[in-house]
C-alpha positions in Angstrom: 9.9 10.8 15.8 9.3 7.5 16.7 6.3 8.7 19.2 4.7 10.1 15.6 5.4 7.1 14.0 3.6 5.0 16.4 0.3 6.9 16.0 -0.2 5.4 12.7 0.7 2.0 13.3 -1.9 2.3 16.2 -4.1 3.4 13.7 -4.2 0.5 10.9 -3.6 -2.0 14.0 -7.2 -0.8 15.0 -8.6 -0.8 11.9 -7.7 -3.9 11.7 -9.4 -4.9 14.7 -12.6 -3.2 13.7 -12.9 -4.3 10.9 -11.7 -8.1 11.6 -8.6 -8.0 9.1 -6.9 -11.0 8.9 -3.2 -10.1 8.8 -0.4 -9.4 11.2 1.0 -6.2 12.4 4.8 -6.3 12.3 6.9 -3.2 13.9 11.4 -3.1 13.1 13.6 -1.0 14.3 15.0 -0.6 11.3 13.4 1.3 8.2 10.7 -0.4 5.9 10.6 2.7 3.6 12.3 0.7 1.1 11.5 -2.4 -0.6 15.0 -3.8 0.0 15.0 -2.7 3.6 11.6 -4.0 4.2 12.2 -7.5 2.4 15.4 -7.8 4.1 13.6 -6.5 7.5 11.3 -9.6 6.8 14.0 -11.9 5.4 11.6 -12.0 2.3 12.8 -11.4 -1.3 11.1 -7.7 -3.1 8.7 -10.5 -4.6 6.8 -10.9 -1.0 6.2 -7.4 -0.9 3.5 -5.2 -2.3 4.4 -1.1 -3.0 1.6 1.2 -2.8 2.3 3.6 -5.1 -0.5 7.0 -4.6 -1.4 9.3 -7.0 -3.8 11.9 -7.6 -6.6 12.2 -10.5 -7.8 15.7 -12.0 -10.6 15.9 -9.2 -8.5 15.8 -6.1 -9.2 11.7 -5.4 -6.7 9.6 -4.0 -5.9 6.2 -6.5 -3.7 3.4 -5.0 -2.0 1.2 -7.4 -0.8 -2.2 -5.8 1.7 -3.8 -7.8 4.9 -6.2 -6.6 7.8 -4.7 -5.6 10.2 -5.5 -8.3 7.1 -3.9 -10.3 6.9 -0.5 -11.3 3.5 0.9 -12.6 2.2 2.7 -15.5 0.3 6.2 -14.9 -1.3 5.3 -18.4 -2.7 2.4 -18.0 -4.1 3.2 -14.9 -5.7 6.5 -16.2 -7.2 3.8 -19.2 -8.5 1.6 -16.7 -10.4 4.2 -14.7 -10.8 6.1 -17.8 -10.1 9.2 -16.6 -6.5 11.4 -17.6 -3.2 10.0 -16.3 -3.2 10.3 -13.2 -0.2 12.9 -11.2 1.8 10.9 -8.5 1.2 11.9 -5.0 3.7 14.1 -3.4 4.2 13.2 0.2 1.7 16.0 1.6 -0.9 14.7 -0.3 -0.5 11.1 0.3 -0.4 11.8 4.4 -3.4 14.7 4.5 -5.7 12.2 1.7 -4.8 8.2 3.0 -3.8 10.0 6.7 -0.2 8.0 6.6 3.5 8.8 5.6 4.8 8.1 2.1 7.0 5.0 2.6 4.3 3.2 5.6 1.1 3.4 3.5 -1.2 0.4 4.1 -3.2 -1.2 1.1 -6.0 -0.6 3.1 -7.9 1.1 6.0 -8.6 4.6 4.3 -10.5 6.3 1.6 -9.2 5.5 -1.8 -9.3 3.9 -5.2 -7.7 0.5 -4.7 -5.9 -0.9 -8.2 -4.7 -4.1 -7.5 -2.1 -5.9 -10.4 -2.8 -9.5 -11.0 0.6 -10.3 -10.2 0.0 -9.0 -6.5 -3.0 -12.1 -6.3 -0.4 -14.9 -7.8 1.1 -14.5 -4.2 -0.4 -16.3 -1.0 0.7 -13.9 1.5 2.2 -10.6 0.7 4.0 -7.3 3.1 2.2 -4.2 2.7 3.0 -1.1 4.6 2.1 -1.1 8.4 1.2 2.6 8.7 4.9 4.1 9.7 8.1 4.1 7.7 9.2 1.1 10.3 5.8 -1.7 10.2 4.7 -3.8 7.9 1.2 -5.7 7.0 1.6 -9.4 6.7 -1.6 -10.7 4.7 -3.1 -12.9 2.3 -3.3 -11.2 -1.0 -7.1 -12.6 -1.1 -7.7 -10.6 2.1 -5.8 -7.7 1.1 -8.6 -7.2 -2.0 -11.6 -8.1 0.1 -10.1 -5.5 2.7 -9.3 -2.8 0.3 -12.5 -4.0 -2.3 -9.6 -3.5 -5.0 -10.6 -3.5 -8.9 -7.8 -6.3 -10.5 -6.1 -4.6 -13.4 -3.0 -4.8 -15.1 -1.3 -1.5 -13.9 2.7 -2.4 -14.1 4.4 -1.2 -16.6 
């Protein structure tokens, strides 16, 4: 398992490379899937931590909501701000074959996708985003995070 794993944190590591993000790679050996685990992991509190919550709109495109992790989001509000119907949450097939990582490693960045990033998320300096694998994390500003990702900042927590 942990050979799988390892692909995708290889994966966002060279994105990162290519495309000169400025963040660090971090790799446990325990789980991250969690917000708990991965602030404890970190020995950060869930407010250091960004979820990445995927869902799905009517024509088959990927949307990534960015909140804090004590946040939880709002499928309305983020269908009102693309104005499109409220979007379905991603089961964990979709969120691996459309962003091409596991539910519970997802990145804020380095795929496809419609980035929605909450204006709590930029109130942080530095925040932990999901290092491709269920066991890395992303340490990086928040202000690189939406240049990386080219994020639209809207309220989307509930």
């Amino acid at each position: 398992m942990k050979i799988t794993l390892q692909k995708y944190e290889e994966k966002i590591k060279e994105y990162m490379v290519q495309n000169n993000v400025q963040g660090e790679h971090l790799t446990f050996e325990q789980s991250c899937h969690s917000v708990e685990a991965a602030a404890k992991a970190v020995e950060a509190t869930p407010e250091d931590l960004v979820k990445n919550i995927c869902l799905v709109d009517d024509e088959g495109r990927l949307i990534i909501a960015i909140v804090k992790g004590e946040d939880r989001v709002s499928t309305k509000r983020f269908g009102k701000a693309l104005g499109i119907n409220t979007p379905k949450i991603a089961n964990p097939e979709e969120v691996l074959a459309k962003s091409g990582y596991p539910a519970g490693g997802v990145p804020s960045f380095g795929f496809n996708g419609v980035f929605l990033i909450d204006p709590k998320v930029l109130e942080k300096d530095y925040v932990y985003t999901g290092g491709g694998s269920t066991s890395s994390l992303v340490k990086i500003s928040s202000e690189e995070l939406q240049r990386v990702n080219q994020g639209q900042v809207v309220r989307i927590r509930k």
